[in-house]
MARBA-3410 file (N, C-alpha, C, O; in Angstrom, 1 decimal):
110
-15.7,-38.6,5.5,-15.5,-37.2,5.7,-16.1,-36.8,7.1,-17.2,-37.3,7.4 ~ -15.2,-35.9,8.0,-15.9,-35.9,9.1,-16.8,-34.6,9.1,-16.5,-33.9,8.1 ~ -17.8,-34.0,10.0,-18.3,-32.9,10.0,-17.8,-32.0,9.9,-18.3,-31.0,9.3 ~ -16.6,-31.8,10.6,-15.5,-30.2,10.3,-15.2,-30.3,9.0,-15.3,-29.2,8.4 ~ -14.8,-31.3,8.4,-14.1,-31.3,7.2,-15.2,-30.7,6.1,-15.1,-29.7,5.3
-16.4,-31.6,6.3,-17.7,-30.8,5.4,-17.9,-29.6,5.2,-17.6,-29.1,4.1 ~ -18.7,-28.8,6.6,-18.7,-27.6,7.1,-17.6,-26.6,6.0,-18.0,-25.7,5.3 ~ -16.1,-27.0,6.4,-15.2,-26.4,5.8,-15.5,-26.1,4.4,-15.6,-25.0,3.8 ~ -15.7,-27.4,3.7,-15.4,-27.6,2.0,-16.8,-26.4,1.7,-16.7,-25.5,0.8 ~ -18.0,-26.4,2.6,-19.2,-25.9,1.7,-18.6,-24.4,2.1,-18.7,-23.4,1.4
-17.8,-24.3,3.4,-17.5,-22.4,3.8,-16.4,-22.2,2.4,-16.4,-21.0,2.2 ~ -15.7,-22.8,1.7,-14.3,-22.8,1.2,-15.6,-22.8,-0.5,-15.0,-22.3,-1.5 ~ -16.9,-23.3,-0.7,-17.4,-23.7,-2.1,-17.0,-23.2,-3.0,-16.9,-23.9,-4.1 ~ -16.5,-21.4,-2.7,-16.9,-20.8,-4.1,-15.3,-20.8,-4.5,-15.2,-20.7,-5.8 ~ -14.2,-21.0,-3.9,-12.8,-21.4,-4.1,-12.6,-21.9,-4.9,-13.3,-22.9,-4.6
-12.0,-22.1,-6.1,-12.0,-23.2,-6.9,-11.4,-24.4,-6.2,-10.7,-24.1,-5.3 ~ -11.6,-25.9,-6.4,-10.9,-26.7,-6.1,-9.1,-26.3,-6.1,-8.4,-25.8,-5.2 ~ -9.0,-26.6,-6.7,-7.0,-26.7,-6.5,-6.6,-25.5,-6.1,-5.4,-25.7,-5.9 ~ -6.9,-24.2,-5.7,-6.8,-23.6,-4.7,-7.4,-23.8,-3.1,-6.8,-23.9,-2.0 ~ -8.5,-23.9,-3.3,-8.9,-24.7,-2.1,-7.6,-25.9,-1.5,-7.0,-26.2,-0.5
-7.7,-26.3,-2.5,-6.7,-27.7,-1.6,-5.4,-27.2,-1.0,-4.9,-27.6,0.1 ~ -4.6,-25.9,-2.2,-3.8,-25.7,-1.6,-3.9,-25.0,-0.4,-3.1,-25.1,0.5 ~ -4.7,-24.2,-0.4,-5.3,-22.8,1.2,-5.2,-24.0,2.1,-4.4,-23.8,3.0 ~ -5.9,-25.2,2.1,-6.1,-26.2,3.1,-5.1,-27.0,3.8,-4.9,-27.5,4.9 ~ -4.2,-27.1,2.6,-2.7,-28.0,2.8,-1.6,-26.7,3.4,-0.6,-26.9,4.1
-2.0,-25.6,2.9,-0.6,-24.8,3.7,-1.0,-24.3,4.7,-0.1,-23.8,5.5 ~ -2.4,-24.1,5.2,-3.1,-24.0,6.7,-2.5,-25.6,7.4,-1.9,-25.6,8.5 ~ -2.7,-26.7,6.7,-2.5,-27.5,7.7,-1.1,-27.8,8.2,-0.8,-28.4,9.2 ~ -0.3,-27.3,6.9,1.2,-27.2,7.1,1.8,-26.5,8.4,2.5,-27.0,9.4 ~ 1.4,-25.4,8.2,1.4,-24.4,9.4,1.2,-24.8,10.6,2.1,-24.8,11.5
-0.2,-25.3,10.9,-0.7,-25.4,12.1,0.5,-26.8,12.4,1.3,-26.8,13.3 ~ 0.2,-27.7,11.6,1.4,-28.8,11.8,3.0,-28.6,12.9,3.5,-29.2,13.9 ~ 3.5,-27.2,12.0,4.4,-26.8,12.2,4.9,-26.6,13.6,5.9,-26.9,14.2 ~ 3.3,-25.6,13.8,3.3,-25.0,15.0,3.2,-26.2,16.1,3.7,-26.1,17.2 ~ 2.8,-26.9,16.0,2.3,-27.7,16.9,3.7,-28.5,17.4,4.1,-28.7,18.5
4.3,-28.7,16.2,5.4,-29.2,16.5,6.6,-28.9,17.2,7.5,-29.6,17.7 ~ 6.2,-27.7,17.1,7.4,-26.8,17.6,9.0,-26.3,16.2,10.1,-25.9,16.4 ~ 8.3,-26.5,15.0,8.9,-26.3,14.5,8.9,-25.3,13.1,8.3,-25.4,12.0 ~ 10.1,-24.0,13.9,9.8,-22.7,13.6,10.1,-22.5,12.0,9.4,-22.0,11.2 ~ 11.1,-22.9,12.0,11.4,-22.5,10.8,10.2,-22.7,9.4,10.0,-21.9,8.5
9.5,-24.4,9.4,9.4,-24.4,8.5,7.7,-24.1,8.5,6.9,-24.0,7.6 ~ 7.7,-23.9,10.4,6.2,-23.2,10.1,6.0,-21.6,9.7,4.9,-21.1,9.8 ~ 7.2,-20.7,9.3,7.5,-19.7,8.8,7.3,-19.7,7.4,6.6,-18.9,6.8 ~ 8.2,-20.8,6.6,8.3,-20.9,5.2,6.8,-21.3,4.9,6.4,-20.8,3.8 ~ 6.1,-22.0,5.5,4.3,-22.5,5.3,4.0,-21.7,5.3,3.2,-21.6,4.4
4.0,-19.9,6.2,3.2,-19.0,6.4,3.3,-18.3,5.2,2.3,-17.9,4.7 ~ 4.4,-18.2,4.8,4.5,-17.9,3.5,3.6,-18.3,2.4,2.9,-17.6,1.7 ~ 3.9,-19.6,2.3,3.5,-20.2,1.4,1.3,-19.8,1.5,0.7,-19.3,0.5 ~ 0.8,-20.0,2.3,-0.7,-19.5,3.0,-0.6,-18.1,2.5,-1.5,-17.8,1.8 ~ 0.6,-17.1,2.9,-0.2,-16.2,2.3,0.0,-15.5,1.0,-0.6,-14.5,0.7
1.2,-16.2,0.0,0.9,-16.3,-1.1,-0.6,-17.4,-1.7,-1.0,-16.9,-2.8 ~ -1.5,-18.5,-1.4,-2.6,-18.7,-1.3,-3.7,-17.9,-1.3,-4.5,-17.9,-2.2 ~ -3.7,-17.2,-0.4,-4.4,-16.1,0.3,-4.9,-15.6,-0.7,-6.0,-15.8,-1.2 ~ -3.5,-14.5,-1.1,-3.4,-13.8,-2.2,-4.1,-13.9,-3.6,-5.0,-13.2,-4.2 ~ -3.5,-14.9,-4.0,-4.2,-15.6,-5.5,-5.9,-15.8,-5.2,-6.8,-15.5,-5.9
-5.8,-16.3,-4.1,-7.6,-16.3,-4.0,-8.2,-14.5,-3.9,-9.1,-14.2,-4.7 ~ -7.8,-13.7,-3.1,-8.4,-12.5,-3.1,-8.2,-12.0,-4.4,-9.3,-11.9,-5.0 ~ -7.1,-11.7,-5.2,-6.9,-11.1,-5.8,-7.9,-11.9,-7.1,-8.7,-11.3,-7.7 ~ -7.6,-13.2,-7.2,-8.4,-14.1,-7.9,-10.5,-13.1,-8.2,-11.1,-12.8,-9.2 ~ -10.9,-13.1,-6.7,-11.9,-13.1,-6.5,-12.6,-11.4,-7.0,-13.7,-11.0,-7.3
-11.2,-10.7,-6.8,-11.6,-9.3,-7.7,-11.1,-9.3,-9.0,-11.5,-8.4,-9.7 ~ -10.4,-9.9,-9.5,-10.6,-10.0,-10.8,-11.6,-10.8,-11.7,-11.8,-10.7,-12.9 ~ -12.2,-11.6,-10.8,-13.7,-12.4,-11.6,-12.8,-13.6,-12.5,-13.3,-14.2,-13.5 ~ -11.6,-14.0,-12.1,-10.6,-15.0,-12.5,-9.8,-15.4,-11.9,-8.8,-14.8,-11.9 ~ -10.1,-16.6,-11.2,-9.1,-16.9,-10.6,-7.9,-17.6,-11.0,-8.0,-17.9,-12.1
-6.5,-18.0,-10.5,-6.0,-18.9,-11.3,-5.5,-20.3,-11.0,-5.5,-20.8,-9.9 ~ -5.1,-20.8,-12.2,-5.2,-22.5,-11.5,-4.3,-23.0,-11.0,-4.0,-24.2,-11.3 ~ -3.3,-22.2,-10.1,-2.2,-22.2,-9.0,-2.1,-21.0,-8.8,-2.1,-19.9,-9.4 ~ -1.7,-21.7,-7.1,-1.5,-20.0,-6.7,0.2,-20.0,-6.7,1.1,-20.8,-6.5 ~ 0.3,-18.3,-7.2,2.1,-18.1,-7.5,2.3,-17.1,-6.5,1.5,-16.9,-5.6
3.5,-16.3,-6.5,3.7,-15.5,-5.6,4.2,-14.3,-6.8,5.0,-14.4,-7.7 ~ 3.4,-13.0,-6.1,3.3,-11.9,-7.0,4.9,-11.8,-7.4,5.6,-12.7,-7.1 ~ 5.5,-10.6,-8.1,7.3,-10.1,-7.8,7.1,-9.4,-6.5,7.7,-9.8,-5.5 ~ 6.6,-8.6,-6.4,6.6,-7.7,-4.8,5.1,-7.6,-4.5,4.2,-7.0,-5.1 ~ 5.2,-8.6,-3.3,4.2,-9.0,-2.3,3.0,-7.9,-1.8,1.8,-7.9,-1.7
4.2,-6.6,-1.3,3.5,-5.7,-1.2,2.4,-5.2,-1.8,1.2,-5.3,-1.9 ~ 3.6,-4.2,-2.6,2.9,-3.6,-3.8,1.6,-4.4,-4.3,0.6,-3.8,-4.4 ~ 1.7,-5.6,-4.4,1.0,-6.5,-5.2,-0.6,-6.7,-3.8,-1.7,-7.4,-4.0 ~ -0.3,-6.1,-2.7,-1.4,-6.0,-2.0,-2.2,-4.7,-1.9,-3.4,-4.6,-1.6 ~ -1.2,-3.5,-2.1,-1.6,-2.4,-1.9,-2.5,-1.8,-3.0,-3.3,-0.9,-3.0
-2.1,-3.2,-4.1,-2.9,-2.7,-5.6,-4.1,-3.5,-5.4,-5.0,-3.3,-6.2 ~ -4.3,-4.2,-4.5,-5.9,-4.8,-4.0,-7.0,-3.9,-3.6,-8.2,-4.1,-3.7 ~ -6.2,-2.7,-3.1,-6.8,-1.8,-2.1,-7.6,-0.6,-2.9,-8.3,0.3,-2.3 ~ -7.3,-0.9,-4.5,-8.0,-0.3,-5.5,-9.1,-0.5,-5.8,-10.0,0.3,-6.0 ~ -9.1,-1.9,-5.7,-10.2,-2.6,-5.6,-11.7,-1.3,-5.7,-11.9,-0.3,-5.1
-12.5,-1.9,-6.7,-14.1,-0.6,-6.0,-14.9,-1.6,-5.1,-15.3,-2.7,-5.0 ~ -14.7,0.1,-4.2,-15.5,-0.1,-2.6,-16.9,-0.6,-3.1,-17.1,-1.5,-2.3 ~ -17.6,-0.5,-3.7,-18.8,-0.5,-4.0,-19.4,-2.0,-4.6,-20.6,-2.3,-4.6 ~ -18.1,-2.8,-5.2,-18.5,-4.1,-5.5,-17.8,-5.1,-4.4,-18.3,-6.2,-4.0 ~ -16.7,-4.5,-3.9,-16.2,-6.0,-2.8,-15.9,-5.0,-1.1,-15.7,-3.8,-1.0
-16.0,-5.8,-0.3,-16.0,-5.2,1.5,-14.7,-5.0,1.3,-14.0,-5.3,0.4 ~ -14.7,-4.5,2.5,-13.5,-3.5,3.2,-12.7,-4.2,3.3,-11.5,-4.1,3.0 ~ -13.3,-5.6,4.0,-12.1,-6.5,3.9,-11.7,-7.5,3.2,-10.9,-8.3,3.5 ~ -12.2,-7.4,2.1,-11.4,-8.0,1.0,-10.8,-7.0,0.1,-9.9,-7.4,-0.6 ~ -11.0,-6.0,0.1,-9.9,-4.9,-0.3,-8.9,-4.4,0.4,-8.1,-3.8,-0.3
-8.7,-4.4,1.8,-7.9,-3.7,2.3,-7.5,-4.6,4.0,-6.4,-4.5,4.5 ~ -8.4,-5.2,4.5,-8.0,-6.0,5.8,-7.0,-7.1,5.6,-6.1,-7.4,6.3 ~ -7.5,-7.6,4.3,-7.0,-9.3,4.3,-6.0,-9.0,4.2,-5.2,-9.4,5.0 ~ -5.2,-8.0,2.7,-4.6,-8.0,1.9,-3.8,-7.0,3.2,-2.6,-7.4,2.9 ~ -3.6,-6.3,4.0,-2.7,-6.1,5.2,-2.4,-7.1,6.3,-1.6,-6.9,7.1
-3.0,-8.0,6.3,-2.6,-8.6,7.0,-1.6,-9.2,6.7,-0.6,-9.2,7.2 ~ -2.2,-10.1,5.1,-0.9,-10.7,4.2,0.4,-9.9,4.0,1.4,-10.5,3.9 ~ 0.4,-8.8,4.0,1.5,-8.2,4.1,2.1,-8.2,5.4,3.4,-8.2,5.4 ~ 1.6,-8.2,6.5,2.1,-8.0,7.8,2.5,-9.3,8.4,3.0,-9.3,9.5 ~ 2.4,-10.7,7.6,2.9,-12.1,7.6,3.4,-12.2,7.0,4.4,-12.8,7.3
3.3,-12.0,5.8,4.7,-12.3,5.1,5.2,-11.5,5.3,6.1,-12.1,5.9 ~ 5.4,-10.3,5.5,7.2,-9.3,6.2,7.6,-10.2,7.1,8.7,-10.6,6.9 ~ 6.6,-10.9,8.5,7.1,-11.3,9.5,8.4,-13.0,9.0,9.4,-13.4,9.6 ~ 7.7,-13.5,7.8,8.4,-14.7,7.3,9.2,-14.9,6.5,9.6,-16.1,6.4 ~ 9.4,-14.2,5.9,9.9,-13.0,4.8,11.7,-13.3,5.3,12.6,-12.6,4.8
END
């Protein structure tokens, strides 16, 4: 295991395993993609990352996460109801930064 890879697993700890792997495998898909120069299927990866994303945030305010990540019926919606979330137990940006962004990447891959 090299030192980035470590660093990573203990930043990623509280993730469950099999989401972690997947967050890790559709980051590396992507970056892959990109590197490659290839658009298309580093679009369909972006997707794929920020349904990931998703399941982990949404995971992390419900106090359950689940043991794959799926993709909501509407992406949106299904982020805008993040934003319910109480201010008082999770940050700003796990209520409302992350879960716009994910929306503003998946429209773009969408």
């Amino acid at each position: 295991m090299t030192q980035n890879s470590v660093k990573t697993e203990s930043i990623l700890a509280s993730i469950p395993a099999p989401l972690r792997t997947e967050l890790i495998g559709a980051y590396t898909n992507v970056w892959r993609n990109y590197k490659e120069s290839r658009w298309e299927p580093a679009e369909l990866n972006g997707g794929k990352l920020c349904e990931v994303v998703y399941c982990i945030v949404k995971g992390h305010i419900d106090g359950a996460f689940p043991s794959k990540a799926s993709k909501p019926r509407n992406m949106v919606q299904a982020c805008q109801e993040l934003e319910k979330a109480d201010p008082n137990k999770f940050s700003r940006s796990l209520r409302i930064q992350i879960p716009r962004i994910i929306m503003a990447l998946y429209e773009v891959v969408r």
